[in-house]
LOLOPA-425554 format. One record per residue (C-alpha): residue number from 1; residue in three letters; x, y, z. Coordinates in nm, 3 decimals. Example, Ala and Ser with C-alpha at 12.3 -4.5 7.8 and 13.67 -1.06 7.14 Angstrom:
BEGIN
[rec 1 'ALA' [1.230 -0.450 0.780]]
[rec 2 'SER' [1.367 -0.106 0.714]]
***
This chain:
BEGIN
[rec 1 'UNK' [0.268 1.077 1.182]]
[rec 2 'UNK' [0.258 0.688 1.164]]
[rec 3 'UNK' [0.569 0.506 1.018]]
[rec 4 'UNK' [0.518 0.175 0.870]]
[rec 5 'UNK' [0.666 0.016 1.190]]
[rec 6 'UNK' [0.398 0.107 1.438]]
[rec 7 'UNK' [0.167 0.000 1.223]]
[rec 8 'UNK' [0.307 -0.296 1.142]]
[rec 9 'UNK' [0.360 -0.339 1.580]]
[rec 10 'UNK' [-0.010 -0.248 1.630]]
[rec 11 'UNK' [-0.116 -0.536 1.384]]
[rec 12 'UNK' [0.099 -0.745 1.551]]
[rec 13 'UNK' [0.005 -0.700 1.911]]
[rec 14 'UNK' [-0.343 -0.721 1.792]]
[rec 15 'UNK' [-0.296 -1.085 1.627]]
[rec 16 'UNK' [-0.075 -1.180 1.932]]
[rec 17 'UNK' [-0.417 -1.068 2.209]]
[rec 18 'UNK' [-0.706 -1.204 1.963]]
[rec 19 'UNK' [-0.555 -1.453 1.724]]
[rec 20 'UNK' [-0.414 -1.390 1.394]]
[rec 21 'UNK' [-0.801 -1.381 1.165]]
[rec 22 'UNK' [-0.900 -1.126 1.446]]
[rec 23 'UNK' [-1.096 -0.794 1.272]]
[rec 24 'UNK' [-0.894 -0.510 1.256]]
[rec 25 'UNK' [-1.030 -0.222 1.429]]
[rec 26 'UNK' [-1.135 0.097 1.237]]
[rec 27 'UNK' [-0.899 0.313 1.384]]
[rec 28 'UNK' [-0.586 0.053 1.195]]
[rec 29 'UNK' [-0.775 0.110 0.874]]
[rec 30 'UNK' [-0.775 0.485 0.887]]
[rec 31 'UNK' [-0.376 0.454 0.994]]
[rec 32 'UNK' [-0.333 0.222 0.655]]
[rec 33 'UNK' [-0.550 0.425 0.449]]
[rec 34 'UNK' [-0.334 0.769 0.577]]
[rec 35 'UNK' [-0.065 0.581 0.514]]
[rec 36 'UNK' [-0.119 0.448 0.179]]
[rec 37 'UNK' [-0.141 0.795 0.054]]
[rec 38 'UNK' [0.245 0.780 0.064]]
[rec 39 'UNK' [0.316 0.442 0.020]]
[rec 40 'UNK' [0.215 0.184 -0.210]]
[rec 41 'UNK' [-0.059 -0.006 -0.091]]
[rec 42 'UNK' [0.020 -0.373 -0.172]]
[rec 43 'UNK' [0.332 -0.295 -0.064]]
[rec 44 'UNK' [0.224 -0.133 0.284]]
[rec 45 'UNK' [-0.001 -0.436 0.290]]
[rec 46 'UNK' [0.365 -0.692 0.247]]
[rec 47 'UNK' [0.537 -0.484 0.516]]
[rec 48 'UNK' [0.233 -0.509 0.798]]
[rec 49 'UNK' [0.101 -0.851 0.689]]
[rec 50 'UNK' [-0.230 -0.776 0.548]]
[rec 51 'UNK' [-0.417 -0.882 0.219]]
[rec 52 'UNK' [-0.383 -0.617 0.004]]
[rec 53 'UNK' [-0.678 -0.764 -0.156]]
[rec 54 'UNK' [-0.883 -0.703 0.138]]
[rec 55 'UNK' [-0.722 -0.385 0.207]]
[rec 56 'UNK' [-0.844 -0.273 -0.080]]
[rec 57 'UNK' [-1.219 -0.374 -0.081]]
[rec 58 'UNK' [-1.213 -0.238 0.305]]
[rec 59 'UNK' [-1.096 0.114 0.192]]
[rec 60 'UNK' [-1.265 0.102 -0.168]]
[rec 61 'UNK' [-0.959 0.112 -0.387]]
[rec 62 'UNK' [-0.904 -0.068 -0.731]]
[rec 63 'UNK' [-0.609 -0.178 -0.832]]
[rec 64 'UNK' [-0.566 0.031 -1.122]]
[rec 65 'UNK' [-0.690 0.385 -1.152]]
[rec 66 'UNK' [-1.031 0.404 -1.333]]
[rec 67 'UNK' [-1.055 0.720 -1.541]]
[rec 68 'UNK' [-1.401 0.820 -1.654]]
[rec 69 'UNK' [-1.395 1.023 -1.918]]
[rec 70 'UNK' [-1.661 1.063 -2.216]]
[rec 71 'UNK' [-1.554 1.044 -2.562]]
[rec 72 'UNK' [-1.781 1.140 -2.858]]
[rec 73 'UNK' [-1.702 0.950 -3.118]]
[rec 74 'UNK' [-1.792 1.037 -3.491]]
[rec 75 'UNK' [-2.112 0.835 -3.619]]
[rec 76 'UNK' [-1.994 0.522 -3.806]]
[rec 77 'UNK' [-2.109 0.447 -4.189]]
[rec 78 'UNK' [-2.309 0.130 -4.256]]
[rec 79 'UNK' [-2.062 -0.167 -4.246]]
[rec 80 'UNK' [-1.997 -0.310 -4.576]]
[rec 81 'UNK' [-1.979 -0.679 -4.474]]
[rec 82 'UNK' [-2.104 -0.844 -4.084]]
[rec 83 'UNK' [-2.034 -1.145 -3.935]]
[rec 84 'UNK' [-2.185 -1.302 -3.663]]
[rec 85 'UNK' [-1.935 -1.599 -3.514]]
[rec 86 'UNK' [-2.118 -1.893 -3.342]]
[rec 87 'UNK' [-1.921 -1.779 -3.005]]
[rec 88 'UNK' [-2.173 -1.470 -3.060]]
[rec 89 'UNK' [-1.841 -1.212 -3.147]]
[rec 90 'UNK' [-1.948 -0.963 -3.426]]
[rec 91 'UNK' [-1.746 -0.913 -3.712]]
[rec 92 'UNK' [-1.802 -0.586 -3.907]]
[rec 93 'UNK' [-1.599 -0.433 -4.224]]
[rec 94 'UNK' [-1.623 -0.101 -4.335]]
[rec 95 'UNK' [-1.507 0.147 -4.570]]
[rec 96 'UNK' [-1.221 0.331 -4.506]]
***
């Protein structure tokens, strides 16, 4: 299994052979995306000196979990009073 450490040496070496904006290879992004199954990502992404925010766009995480879910919600009465604001926001009052 990968520790943190060789990955964080592989990066290295790579930045020290092509200069430190060269593209890291698939095969580091499958060892960070193993890895970050463990480990938090923007922290893996401190430790080895990577954006986090390209980390995550390269391997197709969010930030924040996204959970989809449908909810039904009950049909709404007319409102009683609706206001339109100039900013375009919509006001409505209804019964309770």
């Amino acid at each position: 299994m990968d520790s943190v450490s060789d990955l964080k040496n592989q990066i290295q070496q790579l930045r020290a052979s092509k200069g430190p904006r060269a593209k890291i290879p698939s095969d580091i992004w499958s060892k960070i995306s193993h890895i970050s199954q463990s480990f938090p990502l923007k922290e893996l992404c401190r430790e080895v000196g990577i954006n986090p925010v390209h980390a995550r766009k390269k391997m197709g995480k969010s930030s924040s979990p996204i959970h989809k879910a449908f909810i039904q919600l009950p049909s709404s009465p007319m409102p009683l009073l609706e206001l339109t604001l100039k900013s375009g926001a919509v006001i409505k009052v209804f019964e309770q």
